[in-house]
C-alpha positions as CSV (number, residue, x, y, z in Angstrom):
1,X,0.0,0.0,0.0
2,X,1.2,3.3,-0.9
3,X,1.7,5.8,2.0
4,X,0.3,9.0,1.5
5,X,2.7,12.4,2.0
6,X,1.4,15.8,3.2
7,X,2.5,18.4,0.7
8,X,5.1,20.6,1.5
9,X,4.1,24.4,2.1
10,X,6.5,26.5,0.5
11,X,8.2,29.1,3.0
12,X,6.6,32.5,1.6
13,X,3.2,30.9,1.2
14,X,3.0,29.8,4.8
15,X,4.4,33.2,5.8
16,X,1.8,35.1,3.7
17,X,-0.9,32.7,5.3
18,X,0.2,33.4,8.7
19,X,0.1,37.5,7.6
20,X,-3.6,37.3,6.5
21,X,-4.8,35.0,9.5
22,X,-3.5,37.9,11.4
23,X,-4.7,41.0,9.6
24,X,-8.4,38.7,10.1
25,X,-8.0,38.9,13.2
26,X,-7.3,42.3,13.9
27,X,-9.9,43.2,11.6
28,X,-12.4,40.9,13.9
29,X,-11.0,42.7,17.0
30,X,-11.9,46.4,15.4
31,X,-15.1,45.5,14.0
32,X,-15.9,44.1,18.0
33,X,-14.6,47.7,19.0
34,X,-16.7,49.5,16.8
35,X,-19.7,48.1,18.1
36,X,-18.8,49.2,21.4
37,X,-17.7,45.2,22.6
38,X,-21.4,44.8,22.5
39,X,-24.4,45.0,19.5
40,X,-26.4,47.9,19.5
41,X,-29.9,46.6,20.7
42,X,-32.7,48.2,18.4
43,X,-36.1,48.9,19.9
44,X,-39.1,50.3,18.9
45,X,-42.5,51.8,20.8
46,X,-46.0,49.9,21.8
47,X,-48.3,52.2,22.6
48,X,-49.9,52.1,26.0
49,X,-51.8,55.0,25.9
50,X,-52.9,58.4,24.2
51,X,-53.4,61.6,26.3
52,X,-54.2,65.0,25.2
53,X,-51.1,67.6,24.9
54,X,-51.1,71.5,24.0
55,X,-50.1,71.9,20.3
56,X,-48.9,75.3,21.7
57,X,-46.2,73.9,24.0
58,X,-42.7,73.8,21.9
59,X,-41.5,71.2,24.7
60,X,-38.1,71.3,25.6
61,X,-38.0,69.2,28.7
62,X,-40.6,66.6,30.8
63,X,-40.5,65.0,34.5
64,X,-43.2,62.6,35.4
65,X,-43.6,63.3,39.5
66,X,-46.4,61.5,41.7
67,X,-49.1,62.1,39.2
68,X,-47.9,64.8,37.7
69,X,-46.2,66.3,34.6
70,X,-43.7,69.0,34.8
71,X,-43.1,70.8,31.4
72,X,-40.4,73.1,30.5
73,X,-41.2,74.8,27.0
74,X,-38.7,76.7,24.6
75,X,-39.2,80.1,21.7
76,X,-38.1,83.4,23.3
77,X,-41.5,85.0,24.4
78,X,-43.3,81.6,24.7
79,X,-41.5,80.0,26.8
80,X,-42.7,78.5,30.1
81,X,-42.6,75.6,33.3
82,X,-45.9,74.2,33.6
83,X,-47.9,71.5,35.9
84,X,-50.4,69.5,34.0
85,X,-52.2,66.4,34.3
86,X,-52.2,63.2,31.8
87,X,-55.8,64.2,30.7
88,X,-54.3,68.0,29.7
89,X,-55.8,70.2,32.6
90,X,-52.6,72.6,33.1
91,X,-52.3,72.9,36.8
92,X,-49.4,75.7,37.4
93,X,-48.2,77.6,34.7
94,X,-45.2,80.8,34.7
95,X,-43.5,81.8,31.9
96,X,-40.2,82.8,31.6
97,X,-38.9,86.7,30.7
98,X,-39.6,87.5,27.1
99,X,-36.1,87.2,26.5
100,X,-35.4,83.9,28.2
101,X,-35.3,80.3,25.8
102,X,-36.4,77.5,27.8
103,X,-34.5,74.6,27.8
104,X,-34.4,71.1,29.6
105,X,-35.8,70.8,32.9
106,X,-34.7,68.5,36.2
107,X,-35.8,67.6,39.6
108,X,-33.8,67.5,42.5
109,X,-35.6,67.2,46.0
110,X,-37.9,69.7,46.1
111,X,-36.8,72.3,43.2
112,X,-37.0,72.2,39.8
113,X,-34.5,73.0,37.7
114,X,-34.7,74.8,33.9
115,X,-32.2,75.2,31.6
116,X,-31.9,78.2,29.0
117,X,-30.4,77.7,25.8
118,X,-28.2,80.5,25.0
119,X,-28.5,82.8,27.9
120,X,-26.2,81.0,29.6
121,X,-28.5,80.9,33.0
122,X,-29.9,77.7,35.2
123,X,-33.1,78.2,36.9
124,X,-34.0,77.3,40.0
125,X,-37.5,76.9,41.2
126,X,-39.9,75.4,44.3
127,X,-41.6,72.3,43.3
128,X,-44.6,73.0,45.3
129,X,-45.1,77.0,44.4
130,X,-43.3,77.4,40.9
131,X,-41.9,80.5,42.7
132,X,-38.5,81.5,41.9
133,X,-35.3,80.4,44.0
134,X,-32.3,81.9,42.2
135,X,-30.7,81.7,39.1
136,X,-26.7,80.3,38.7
137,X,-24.4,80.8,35.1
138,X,-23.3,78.7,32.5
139,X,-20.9,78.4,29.8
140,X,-22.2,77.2,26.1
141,X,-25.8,76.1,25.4
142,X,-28.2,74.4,27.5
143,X,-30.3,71.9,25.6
144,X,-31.3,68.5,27.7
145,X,-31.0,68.2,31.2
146,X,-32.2,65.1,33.9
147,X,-30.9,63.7,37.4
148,X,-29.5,60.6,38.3
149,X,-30.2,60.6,42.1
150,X,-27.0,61.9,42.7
151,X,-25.8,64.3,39.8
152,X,-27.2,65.9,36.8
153,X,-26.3,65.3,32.9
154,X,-26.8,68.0,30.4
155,X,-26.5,68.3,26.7
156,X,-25.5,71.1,24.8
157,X,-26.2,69.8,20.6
158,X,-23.1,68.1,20.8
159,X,-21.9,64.9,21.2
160,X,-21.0,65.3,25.2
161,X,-23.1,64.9,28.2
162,X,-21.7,67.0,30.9
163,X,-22.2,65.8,34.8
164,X,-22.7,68.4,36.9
165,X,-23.2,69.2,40.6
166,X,-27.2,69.6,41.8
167,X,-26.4,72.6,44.0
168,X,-23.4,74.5,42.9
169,X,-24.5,73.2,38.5
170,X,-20.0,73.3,38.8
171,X,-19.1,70.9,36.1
172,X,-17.7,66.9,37.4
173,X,-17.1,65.0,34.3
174,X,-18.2,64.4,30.9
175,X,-18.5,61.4,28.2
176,X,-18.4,61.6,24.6
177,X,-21.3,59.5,23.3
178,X,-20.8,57.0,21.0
179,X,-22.5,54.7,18.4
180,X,-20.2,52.5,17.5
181,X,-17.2,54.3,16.6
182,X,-19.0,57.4,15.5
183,X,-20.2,60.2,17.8
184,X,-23.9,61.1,18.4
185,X,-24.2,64.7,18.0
186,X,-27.6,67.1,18.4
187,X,-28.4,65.0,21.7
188,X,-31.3,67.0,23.0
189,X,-33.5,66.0,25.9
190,X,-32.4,63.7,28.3
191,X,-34.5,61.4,30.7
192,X,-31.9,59.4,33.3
193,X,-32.7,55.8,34.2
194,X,-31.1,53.0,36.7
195,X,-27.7,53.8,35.4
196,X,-28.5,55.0,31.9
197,X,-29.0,58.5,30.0
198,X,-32.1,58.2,27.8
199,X,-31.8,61.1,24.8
200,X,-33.6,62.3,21.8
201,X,-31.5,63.4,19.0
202,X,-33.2,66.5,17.1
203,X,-34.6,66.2,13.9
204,X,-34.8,62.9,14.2
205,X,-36.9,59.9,15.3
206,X,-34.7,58.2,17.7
207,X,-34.0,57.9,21.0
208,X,-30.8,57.0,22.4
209,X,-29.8,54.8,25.3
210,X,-26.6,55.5,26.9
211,X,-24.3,53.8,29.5
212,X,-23.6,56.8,31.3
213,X,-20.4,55.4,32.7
214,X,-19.0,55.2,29.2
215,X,-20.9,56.9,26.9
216,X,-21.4,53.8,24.7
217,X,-25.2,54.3,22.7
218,X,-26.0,50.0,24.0
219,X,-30.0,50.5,22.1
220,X,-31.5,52.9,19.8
221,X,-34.8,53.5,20.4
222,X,-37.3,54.2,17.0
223,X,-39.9,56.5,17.5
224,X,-41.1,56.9,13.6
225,X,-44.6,55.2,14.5
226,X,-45.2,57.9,16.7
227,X,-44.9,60.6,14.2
228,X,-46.7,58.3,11.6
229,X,-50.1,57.9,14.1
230,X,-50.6,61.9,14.1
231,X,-49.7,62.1,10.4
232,X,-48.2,65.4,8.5
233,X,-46.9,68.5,10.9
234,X,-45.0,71.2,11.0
235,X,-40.8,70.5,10.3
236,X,-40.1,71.5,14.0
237,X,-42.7,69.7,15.2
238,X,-40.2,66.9,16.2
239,X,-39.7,64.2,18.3
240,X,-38.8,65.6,22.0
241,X,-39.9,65.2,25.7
242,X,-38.9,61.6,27.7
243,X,-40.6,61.4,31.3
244,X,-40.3,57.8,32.8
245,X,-43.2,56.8,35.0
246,X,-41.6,54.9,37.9
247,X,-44.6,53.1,38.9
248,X,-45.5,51.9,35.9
249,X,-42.3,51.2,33.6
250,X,-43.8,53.4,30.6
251,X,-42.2,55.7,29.3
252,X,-44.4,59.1,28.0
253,X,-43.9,60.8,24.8
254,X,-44.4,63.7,23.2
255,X,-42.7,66.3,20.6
256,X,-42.4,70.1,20.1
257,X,-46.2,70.9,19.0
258,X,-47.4,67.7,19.0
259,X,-51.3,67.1,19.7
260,X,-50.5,63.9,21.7
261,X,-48.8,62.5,24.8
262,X,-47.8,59.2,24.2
263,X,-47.8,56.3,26.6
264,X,-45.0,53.7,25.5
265,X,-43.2,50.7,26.3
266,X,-39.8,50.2,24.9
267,X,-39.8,46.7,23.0
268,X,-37.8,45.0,20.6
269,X,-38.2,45.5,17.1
């Protein structure tokens, strides 16, 4: 019987094989990085619930609060912090100095918390009377703002969340968010939950989820059927406003001018 013989591998082939195995595997290792170590979980909205919302309110910031809503709304003689109620009674309303932009709004303990978009100014306020409590500075433009229990995150259109100190608003830290590899800019309001930054992106019709230890976007959130049950609007009529309801585990939804308050639950596509 014959006895078979392996071929022999010449020396530069076996080299070059060794070179591309390699250059595989480092290409395996940045794709992994890329995606963050993780995939990007994608998620979509159930509706749970419709309520009415003022088509008036250019909505800028939401905080869901023992049965009630707190909205901060934007446009420099509109703008406002209001109380209402899921069926659209408006409990408390003030609005802001003609020449004041409202921005995202917070609560911490028993104040609430506005931001302005470019007049550089934090607003402070008591929960319970909407009377004022002081005012403190900062640098660049305020767009989203929530609190974590112990800090606060804001967003100013970029691609950075800023953490921030609840009584002195001195900046702590920061994290560049990330989808993938590629930053996330135009992060606009913000809604923080168990561990994680919930933000809309403007213009747009997602919703992104961020690990606010890294900044790493782990699910993207689509909110098109929203937009798609009220039909056509007005091009700034976008996607903004995340309150989570504690008690419940919905999320509610609404946009700048939009009719409707959505009820939600975040669920896999």
């Amino acid at each position: 019987m014959a006895r078979s013989v392996a071929p022999t591998i010449p020396l530069g082939v076996a080299l070059m094989m060794g070179v591309v195995r390699v250059a595989l595997l480092v290409s395996a290792i940045a794709l992994l990085a890329s995606c963050g170590g993780a995939q990007i979980e994608r998620l979509t909205v159930s509706v749970v619930a419709q309520h009415p919302h003022d088509p008036q309110a250019f909505t800028q910031g939401l905080v869901w609060q023992d049965g009630s809503l707190y909205e901060s709304t934007g446009l420099l003689g509109a703008s406002s912090l209001r109380e209402t109620r899921l069926d659209g009674e408006v409990v408390r309303y003030r609005p802001l100095a003609r020449d004041l932009f409202g921005e995202g709004l917070a609560l911490v303990g028993d104040e609430l918390l506005q931001l302005t978009w470019q007049n550089g100014l934090l607003l402070r306020y008591d929960l319970a009377t909407f009377e004022p409590l002081g005012s403190q500075p900062y640098t660049g433009e305020g767009w989203g703002l929530c609190f974590d229990g112990q800090a606060l995150w804001m967003s100013d259109g970029s691609a950075t969340l800023t953490r921030r100190d609840p009584v002195t608003f001195a900046a702590l830290s920061s994290v560049t968010v990330r989808r993938g590899r590629t930053p996330v800019t135009q992060l606009n309001e913000l809604e923080c939950v168990a561990g994680f930054v919930y933000a809309n992106v403007w213009k747009s019709d997602e919703i992104m989820r961020i690990d606010a230890k890294t900044g790493a976007v782990v699910a993207v959130i689509d909110g098109a059927p929203l937009r798609r049950l009220m039909g056509a609007m007005d091009s700034e009529a976008v996607l903004n406003g995340i309150a989570f309801m504690e008690s419940t585990g919905n999320y509610l939804l609404t946009g700048k001018l939009w009719p409707t308050m959505f009820e939600v639950k975040f669920v896999a596509q």
